[in-house]
N, C-alpha and C positions, 0 to 999 in steps of 0.2 A: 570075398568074391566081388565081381564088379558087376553088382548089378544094383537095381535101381532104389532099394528100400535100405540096404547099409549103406550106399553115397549118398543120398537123402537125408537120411538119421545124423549122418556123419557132419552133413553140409548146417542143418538147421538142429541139432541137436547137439554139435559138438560130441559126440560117444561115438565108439566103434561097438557096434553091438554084437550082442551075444551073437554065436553061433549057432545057438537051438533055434532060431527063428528060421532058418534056413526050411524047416520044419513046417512052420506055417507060413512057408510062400513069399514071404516077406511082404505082408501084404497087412495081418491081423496081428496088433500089439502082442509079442507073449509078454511083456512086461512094461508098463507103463514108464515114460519118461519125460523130463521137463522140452522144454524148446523154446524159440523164439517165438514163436505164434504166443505162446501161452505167456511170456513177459513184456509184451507189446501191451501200449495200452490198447490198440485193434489193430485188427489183421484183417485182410483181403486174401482169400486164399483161391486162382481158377484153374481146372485143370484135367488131368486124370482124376476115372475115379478109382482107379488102382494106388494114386498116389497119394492125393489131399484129404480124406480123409483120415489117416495115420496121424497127421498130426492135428486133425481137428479133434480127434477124438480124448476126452479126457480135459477138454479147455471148455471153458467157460462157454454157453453158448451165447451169451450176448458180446462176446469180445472177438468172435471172427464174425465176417459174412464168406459164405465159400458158395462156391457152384460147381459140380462134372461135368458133364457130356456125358455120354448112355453108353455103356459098354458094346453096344453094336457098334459104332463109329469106330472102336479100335479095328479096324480089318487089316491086317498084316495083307493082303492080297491086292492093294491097291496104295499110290500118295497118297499121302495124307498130310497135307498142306492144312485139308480143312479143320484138320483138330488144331492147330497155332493159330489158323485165322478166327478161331472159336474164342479161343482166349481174349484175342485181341479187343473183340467187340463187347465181351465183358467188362473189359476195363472201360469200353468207352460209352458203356452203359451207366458205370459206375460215375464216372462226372457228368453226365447227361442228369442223371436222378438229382446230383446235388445242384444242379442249376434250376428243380422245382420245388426240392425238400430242405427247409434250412436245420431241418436236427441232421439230417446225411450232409450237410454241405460243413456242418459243426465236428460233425463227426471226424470226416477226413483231415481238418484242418488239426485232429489233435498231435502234438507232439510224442515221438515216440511210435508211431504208424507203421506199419508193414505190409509191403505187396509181397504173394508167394505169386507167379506166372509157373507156371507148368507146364512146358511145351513140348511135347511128344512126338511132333509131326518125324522129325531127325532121325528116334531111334526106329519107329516103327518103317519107314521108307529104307532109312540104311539096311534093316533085316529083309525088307523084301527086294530091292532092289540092290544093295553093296552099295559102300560110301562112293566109290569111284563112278557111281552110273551118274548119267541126265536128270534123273528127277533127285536122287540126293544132291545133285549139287543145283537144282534150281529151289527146291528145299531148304538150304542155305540162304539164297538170295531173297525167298521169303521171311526167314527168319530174323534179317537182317533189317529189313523193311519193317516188322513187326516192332525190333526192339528201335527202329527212327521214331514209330509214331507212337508210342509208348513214351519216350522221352519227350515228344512236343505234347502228348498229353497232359505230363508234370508240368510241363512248361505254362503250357496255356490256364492250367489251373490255378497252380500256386504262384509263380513267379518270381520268389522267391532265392534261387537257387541253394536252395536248404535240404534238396534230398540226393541221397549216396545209391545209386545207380550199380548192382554187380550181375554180370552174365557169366555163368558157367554151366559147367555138365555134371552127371551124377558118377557116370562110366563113358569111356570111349568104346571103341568100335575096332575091328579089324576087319583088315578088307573084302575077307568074305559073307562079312554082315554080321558078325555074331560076339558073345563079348562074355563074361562071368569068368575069367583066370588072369594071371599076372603078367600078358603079353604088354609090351610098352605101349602099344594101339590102346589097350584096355585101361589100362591103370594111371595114365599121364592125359589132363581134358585141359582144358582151356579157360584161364581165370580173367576175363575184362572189367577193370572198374571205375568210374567217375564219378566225378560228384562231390558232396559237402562230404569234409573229412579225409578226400580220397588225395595223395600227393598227386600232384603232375608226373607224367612223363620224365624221366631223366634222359635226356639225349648224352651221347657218352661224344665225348670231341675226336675220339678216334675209334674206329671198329675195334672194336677189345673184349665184347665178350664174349668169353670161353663159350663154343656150345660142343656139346656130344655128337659123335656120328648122327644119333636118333632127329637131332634137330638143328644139324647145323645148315640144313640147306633153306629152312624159314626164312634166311636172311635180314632177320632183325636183330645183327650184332653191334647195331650204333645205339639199342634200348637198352639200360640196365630193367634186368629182368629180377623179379621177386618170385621162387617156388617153394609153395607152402603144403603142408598137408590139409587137404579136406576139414577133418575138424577144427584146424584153427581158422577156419572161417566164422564159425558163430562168434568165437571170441572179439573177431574181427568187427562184425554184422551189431553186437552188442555195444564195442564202444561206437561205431560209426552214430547210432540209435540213441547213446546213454540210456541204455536197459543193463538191469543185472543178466551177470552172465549165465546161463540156463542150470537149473543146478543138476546135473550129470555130465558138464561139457567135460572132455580132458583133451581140448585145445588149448595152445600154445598162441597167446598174440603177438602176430607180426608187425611189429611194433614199425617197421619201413614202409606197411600199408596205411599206417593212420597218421592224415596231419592235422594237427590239435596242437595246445600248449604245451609245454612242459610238465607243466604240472596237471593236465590232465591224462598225457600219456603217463606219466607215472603212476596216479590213480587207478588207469585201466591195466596195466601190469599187473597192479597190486591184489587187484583184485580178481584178475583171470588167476595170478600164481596162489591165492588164498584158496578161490575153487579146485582148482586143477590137487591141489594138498588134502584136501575134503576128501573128494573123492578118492583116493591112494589112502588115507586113513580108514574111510570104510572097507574098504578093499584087503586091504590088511590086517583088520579083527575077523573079516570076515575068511579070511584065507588061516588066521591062526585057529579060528574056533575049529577048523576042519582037521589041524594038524595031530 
């Protein structure tokens, strides 16, 4: 279903998860699983508290710092721009602190770091308002602004240009607001990425590529375009990071998202195709013991 606790798990834990969870809301672990938070050497997690907590739970509590917002601030009855703008100032709380704390200033600088942003404002405006209104689409323009100063954040801090930049969504929307089935609105989001490890742009010398009915009016048929499933993002997210890959992922890495050596894409193949085998092996005694 496309809703926000299976594209979540999917995004940062690589696994398409059980169906019993459905069960509990998808809100409360019914079964504990690895992720990236939890192979990071730290994690920054800000956000829902319907969301970040799922993956805090179960991690080391010195290896994240996380913050919600107060379950009143979700009002489905109003924008809410202010829950993205909440986020925001998290982060820029978070390198304020390390410009007076040098164990937080040590902190951030370790290798292998992860930001989770959690920005809600989109789905909860789409549902009360429809994607097509004025305040979702000025809700967009906030979001847009959010992830400029976001990146000059990194900017300003490390300078460096050593960290891999990805915006995407958990579930899409249809135009009536609402989302959980296999409408293309639902099930097709939006993958943008920059940064260390990320290829450029392919500009293509003549319009050539193929799009569907569903998306040929985009008019971005001079980009070659990469469409990957949700769980091969962590695979993704781990070699970008050089972390191991989550051990439950059964993502596929897109190997035309990562630019790296040679011989380190080969590595990171190797080792997502050794996991992804793991997993299918458990899977498999566990599916004969039943037989």
């Amino acid at each position: 279903p496309t809703e926000s606790r299976p594209g979540l798990v999917a995004l940062i834990g690589g696994r398409y998860e059980d169906m019993s969870a459905v069960a509990k809301g998808w809100k409360i672990n019914p079964l504990a699983f690895d992720s990236l938070l939890n192979q990071s050497s730290h994690s920054y997690a800000y956000g829902s508290p319907d969301i970040v907590p799922m993956f805090v739970l179960g991690t080391s509590p010195d290896k994240v710092d996380w913050q919600v917002y107060n379950e009143e601030a979700e009002d489905f009855t109003k924008d809410a721009v202010e829950l993205d703008t909440w986020v925001l100032n998290r982060m820029r709380d978070v390198f304020s602190r390390a410009q007076r704390d040098p164990k937080a200033d040590a902190r951030l600088r370790q290798p292998k770091t992860l930001f989770f942003l959690h920005l809600l404002g989109l789905d909860t405006t789409g549902h009360t308002y429809r994607p097509m209104s004025p305040e979702y689409v000025g809700n967009t323009i906030v979001v847009d602004e959010i992830v400029r100063q976001v990146s000059h954040l990194f900017e300003d801090f490390y300078g460096d240009n050593k960290t891999a930049f990805l915006v995407t969504a958990d579930h899409g929307m249809s135009r009536k607001g609402n989302h959980g089935d296999g409408d293309p609105d639902n099930t097709r989001t939006p993958l943008v990425a920059w940064g260390a490890g990320v290829p450029k742009a392919r500009h293509l010398p003549q319009r050539r590529f193929v799009y569907t009915d569903y998306d040929k009016h985009w008019g971005l048929d001079f980009l070659a375009r990469s469409d990957v499933e949700q769980a091969d993002l962590t695979p993704l997210m781990a070699s970008w990071l050089g972390l191991p890959v989550p051990a439950n992922s059964e993502g596929r890495l897109p190997l035309d998202l990562l630019n790296a050596s040679p011989a380190y894409r080969a590595r990171a193949a190797l080792a997502t195709a050794k996991q992804d085998l793991a997993v299918y092996r458990v899977k498999y005694v566990d599916r004969a013991s039943r037989m």
